[in-house]
One Martini backbone bead per residue (centre of mass of N, CA, C, O) as a GRO file, in nm:
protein
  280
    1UNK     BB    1   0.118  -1.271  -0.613
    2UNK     BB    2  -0.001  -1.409  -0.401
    3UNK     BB    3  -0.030  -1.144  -0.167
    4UNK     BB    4  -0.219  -0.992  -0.429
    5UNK     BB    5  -0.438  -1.197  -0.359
    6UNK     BB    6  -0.780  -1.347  -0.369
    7UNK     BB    7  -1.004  -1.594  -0.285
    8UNK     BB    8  -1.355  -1.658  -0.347
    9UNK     BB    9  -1.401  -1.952  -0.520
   10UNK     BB   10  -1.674  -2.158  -0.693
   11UNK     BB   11  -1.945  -1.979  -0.643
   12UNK     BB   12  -2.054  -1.940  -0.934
   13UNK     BB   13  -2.007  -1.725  -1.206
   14UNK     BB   14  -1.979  -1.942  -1.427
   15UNK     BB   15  -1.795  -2.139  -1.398
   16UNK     BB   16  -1.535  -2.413  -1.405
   17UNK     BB   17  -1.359  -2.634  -1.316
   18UNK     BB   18  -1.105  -2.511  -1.130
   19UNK     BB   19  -1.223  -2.251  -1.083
   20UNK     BB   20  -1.119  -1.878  -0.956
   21UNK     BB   21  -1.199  -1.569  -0.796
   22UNK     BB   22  -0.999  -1.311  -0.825
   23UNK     BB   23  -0.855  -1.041  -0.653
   24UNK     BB   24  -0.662  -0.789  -0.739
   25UNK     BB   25  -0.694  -0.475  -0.543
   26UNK     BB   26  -0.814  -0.274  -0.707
   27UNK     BB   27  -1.057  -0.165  -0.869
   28UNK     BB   28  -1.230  -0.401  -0.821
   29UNK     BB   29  -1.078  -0.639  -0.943
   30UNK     BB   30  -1.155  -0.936  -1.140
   31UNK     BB   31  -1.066  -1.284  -1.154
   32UNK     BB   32  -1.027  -1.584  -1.387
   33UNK     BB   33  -0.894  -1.903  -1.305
   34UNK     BB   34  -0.630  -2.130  -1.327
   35UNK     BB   35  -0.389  -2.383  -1.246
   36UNK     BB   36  -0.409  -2.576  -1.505
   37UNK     BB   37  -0.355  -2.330  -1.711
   38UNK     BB   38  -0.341  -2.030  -1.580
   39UNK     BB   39  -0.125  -1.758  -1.370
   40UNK     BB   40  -0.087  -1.441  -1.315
   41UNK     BB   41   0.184  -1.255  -1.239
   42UNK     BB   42   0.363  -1.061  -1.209
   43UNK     BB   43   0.486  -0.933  -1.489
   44UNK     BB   44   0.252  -0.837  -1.558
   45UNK     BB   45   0.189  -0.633  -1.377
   46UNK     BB   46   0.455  -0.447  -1.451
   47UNK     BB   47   0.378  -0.424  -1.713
   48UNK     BB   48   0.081  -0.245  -1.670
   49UNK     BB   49   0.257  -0.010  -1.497
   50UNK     BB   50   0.478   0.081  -1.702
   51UNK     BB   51   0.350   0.119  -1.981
   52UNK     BB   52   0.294   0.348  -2.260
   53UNK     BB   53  -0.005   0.552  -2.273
   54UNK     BB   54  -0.249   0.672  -2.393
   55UNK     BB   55  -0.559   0.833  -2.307
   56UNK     BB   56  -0.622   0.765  -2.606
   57UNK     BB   57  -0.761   0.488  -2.874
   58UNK     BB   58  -0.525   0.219  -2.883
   59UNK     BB   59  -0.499  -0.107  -2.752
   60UNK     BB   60  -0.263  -0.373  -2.741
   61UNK     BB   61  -0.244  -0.730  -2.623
   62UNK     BB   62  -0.048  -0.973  -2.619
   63UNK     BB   63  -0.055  -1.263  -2.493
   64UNK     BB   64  -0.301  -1.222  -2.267
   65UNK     BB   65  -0.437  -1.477  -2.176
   66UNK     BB   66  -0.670  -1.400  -1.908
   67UNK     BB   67  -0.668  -1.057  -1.897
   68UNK     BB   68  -0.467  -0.886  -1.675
   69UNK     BB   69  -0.353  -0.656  -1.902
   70UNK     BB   70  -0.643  -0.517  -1.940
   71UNK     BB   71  -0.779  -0.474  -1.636
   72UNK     BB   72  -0.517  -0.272  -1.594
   73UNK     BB   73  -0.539  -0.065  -1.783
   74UNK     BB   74  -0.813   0.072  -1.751
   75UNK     BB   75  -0.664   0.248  -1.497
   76UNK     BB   76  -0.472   0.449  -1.711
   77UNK     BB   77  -0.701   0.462  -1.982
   78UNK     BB   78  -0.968   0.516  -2.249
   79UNK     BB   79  -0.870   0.276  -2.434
   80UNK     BB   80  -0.929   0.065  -2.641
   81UNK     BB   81  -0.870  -0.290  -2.560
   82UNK     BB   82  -0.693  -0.548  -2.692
   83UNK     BB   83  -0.684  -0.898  -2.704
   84UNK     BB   84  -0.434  -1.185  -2.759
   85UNK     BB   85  -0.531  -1.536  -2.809
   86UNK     BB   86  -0.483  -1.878  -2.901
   87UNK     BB   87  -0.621  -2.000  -2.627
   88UNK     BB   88  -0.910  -2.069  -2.587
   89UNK     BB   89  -0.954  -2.135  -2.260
   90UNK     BB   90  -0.844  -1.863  -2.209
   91UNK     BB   91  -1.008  -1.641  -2.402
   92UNK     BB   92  -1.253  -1.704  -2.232
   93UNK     BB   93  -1.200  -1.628  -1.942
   94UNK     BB   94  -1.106  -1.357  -1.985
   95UNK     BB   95  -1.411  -1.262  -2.104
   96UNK     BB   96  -1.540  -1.319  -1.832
   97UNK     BB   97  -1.405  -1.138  -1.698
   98UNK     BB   98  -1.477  -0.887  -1.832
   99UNK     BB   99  -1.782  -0.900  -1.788
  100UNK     BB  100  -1.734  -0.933  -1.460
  101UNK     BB  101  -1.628  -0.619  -1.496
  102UNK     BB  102  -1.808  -0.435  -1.704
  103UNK     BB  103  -1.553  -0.400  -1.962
  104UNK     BB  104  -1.717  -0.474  -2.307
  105UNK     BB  105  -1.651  -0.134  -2.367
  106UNK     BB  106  -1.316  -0.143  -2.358
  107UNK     BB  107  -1.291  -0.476  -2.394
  108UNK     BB  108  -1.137  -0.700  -2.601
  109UNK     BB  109  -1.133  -1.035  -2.747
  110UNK     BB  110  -0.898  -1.283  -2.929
  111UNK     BB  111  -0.867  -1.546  -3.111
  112UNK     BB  112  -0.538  -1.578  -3.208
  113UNK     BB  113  -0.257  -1.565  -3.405
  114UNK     BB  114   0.022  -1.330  -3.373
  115UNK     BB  115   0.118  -1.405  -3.691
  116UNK     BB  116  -0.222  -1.334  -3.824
  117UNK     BB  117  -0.281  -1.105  -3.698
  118UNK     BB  118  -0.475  -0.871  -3.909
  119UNK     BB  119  -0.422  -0.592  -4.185
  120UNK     BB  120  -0.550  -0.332  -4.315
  121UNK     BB  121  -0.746  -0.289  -4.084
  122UNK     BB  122  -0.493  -0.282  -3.851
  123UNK     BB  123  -0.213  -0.233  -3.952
  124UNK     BB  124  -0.110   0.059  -3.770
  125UNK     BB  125  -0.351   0.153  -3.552
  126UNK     BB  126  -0.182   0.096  -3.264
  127UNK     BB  127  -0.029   0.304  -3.030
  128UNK     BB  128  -0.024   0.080  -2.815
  129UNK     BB  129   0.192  -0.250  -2.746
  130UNK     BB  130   0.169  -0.514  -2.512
  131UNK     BB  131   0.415  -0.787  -2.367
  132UNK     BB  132   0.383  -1.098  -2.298
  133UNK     BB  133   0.624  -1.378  -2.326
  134UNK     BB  134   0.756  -1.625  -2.386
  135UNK     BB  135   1.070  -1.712  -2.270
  136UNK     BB  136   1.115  -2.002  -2.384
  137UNK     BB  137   1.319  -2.190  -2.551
  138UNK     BB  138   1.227  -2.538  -2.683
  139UNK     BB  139   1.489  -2.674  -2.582
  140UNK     BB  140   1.475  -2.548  -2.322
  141UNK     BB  141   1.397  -2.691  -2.032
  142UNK     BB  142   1.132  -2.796  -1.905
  143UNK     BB  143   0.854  -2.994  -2.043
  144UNK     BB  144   0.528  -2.971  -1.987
  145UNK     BB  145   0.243  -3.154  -1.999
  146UNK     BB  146   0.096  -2.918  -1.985
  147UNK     BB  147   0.004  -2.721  -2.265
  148UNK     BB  148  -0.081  -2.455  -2.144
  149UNK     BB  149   0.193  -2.397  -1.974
  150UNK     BB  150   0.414  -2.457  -2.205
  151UNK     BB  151   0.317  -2.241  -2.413
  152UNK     BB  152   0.356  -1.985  -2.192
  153UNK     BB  153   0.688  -2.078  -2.136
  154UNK     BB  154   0.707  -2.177  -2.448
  155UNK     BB  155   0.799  -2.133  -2.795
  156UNK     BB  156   0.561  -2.287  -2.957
  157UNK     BB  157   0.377  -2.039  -3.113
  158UNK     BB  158   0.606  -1.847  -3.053
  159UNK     BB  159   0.860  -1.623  -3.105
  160UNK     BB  160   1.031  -1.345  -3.065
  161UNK     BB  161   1.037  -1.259  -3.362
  162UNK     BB  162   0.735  -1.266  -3.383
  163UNK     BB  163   0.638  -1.096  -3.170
  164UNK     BB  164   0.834  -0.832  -3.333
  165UNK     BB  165   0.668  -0.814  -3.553
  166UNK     BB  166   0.372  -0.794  -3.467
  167UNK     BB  167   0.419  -0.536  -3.358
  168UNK     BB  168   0.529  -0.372  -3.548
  169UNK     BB  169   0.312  -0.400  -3.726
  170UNK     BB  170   0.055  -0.285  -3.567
  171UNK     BB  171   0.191  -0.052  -3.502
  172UNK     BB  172   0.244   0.287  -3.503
  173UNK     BB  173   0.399   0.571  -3.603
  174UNK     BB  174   0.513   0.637  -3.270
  175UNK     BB  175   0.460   0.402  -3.129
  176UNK     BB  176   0.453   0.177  -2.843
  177UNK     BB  177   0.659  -0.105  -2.704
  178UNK     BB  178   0.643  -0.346  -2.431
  179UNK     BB  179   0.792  -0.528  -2.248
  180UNK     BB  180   0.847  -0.870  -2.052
  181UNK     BB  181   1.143  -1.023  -1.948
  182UNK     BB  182   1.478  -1.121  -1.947
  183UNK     BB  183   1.776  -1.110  -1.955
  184UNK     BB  184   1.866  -1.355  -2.118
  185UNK     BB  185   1.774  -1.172  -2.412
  186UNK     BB  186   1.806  -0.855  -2.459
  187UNK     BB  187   2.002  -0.846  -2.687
  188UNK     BB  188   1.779  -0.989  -2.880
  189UNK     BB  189   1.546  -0.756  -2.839
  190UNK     BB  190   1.714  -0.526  -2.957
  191UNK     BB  191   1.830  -0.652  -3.219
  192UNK     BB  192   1.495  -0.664  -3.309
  193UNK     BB  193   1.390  -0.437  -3.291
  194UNK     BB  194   1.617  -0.278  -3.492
  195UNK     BB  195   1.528  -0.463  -3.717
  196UNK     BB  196   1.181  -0.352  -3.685
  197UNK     BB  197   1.168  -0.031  -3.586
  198UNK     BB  198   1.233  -0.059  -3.263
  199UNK     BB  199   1.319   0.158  -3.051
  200UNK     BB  200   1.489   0.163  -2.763
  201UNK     BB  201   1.422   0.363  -2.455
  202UNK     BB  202   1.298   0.215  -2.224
  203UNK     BB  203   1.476   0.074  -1.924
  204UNK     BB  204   1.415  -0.203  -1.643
  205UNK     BB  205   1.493  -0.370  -1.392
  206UNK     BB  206   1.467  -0.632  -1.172
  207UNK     BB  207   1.450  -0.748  -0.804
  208UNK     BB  208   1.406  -0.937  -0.563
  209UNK     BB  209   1.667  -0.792  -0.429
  210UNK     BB  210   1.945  -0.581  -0.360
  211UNK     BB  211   2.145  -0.843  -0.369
  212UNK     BB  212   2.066  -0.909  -0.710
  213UNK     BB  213   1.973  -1.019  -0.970
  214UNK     BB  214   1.831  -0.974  -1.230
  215UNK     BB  215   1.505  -1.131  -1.379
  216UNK     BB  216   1.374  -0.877  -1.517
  217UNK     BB  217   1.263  -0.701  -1.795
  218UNK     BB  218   1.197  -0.398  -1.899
  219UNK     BB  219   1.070  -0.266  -2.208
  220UNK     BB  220   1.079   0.031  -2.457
  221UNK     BB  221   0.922   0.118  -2.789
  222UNK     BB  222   0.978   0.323  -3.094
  223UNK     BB  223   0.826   0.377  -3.377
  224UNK     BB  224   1.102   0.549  -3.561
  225UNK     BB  225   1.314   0.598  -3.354
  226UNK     BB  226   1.589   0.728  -3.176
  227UNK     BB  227   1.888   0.656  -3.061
  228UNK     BB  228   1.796   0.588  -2.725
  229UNK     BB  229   1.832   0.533  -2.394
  230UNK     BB  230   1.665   0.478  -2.085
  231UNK     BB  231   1.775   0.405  -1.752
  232UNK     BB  232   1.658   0.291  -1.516
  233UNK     BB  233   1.579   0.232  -1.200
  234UNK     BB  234   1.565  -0.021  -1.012
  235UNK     BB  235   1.380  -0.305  -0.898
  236UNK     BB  236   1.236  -0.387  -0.594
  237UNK     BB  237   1.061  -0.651  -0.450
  238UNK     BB  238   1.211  -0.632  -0.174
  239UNK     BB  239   1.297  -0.590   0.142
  240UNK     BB  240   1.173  -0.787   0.396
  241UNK     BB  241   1.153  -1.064   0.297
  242UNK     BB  242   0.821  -1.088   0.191
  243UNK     BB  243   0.796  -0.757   0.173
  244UNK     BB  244   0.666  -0.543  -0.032
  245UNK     BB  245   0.763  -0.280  -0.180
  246UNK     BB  246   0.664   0.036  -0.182
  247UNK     BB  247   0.587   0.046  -0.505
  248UNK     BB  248   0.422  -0.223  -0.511
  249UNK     BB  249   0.207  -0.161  -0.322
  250UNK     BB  250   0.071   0.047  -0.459
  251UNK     BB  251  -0.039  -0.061  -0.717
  252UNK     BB  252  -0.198  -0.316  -0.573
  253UNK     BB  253  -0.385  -0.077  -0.394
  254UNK     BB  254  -0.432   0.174  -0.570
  255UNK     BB  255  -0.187   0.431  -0.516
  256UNK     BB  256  -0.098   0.335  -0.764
  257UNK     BB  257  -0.093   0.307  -1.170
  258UNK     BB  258   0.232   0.342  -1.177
  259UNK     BB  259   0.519   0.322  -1.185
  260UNK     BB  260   0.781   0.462  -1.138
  261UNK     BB  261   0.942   0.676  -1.384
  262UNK     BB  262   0.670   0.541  -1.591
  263UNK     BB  263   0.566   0.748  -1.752
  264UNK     BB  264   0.381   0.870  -1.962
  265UNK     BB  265   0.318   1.066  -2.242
  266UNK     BB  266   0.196   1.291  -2.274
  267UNK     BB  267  -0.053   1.410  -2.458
  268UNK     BB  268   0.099   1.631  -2.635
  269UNK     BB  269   0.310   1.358  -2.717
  270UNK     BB  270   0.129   1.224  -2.852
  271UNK     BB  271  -0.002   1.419  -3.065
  272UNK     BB  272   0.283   1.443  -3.199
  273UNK     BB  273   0.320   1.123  -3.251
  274UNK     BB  274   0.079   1.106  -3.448
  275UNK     BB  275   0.202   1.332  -3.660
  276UNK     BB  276   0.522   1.212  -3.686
  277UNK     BB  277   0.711   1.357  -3.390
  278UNK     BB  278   0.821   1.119  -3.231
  279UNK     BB  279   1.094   1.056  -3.355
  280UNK     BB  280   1.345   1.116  -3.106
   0.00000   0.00000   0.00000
């Protein structure tokens, strides 16, 4: 995403040492970075455009990082969107970004545990769940010094089980959850989605270019639904050298608000789907 994002320096702005704020460029939207925590990539824009959203109502954004896929959300919908964040110095940043966008009315973010966080009144409540989670078995790959880089991308603060628990429980019947993970966890996601009643509904591949494996995989499950899945057509991110195929293009420069192929359910049928009938 570096090619999609400009930065604007460190001054003003209630900055901290290290941060710096980044332009969207989609609807005037910024945000506030830093290399030391953690800066979002494309995964996160391509799960906010691509997840599944009600007109109104709630949406959850869980492990939010510093709050990018929720104020590409609000783009896309009308809906309250919490977002959950377990640490804290990401969850202050969030903060400040929704702020700095005068989003305070729109976007919560919420410092807690998705392990956790829930209870009588949350659970079972929100519409749409998206979630960017750690890729990274704690076993696999090399770990970083860095603790807030390490948690980002490795499995130490929850695992996919535990992901996949989270949004199942949080989501209510008929609700859907959105995911951007690796392909070579798939097979995994799928079999842990409908062990706790999560059926996978659409799914696409991601491709660096045209003649590669796929790096990313979206996919999109709804709470009790019935099984099929459709394949959606690849995403291929580059075109010619390092230049942004045109479904790209549109997303970052706001000429489109979600991916191609990936239209949410029309407003009439998250109504069916709110009163019990959307179990497809």
């Amino acid at each position: 995403m570096e090619n999609s994002i400009h930065s604007s320096g460190e001054a003003g702005n209630g900055l901290r040492p290290g941060e710096r704020i980044d332009d969207l460029l989609t609807y005037d939207l910024k945000i506030v970075q830093s290399p030391e925590v953690f800066s979002f990539s494309l995964d996160a824009v391509l799960l906010a455009r691509f997840a599944g959203l009600p007109p109104r109502g709630r949406v959850l954004d869980l492990c939010t990082g510093n709050g990018v896929v929720p104020l590409l959300l609000t783009t896309r919908t009308e809906a309250a969107i919490d977002g959950v964040e377990i640490q804290r110095r990401l969850a202050d940043m969030a903060r400040r970004s929704v702020a700095m966008n005068g989003l305070a009315d729109r976007i919560r973010i919420i410092e807690a545990d998705l392990k956790e966080y829930g209870g009588s009144d949350v659970d079972g409540t929100y519409d749409a769940v998206t979630v960017n989670p750690p890729y990274l078995p704690v076993q696999s790959g090399e770990k970083k010094n860095n603790p807030h880089l390490a948690m980002a991308r490795h499995e130490i603060g929850c695992t996919l089980e535990d992901v996949v628990a989270a949004c199942a429980r949080l989501v209510r019947e008929g609700g859907r959850v959105s995911m951007v993970h690796r392909p070579s966890r798939l097979a995994d996601i799928i079999v842990t989605m409908r062990s706790m009643n999560l059926e996978p509904k659409r799914l696409r591949f991601v491709h660096s270019r045209q003649d590669t494996e796929a790096n990313m995989v979206l996919i999109e499950a709804l709470k009790g639904g019935k099984p099929e899945i459709r394949l959606l057509p690849p995403l291929i991110v580059y075109r010619e050298g390092r230049t942004y195929a045109q479904e790209l293009q549109d997303v970052f420069y706001g000429h489109a608000n979600e991916l191609r192929h990936s239209s949410a359910p029309a407003a009439n049928e998250w109504e069916k789907e709110r009163e019990g009938e959307g179990a497809e």
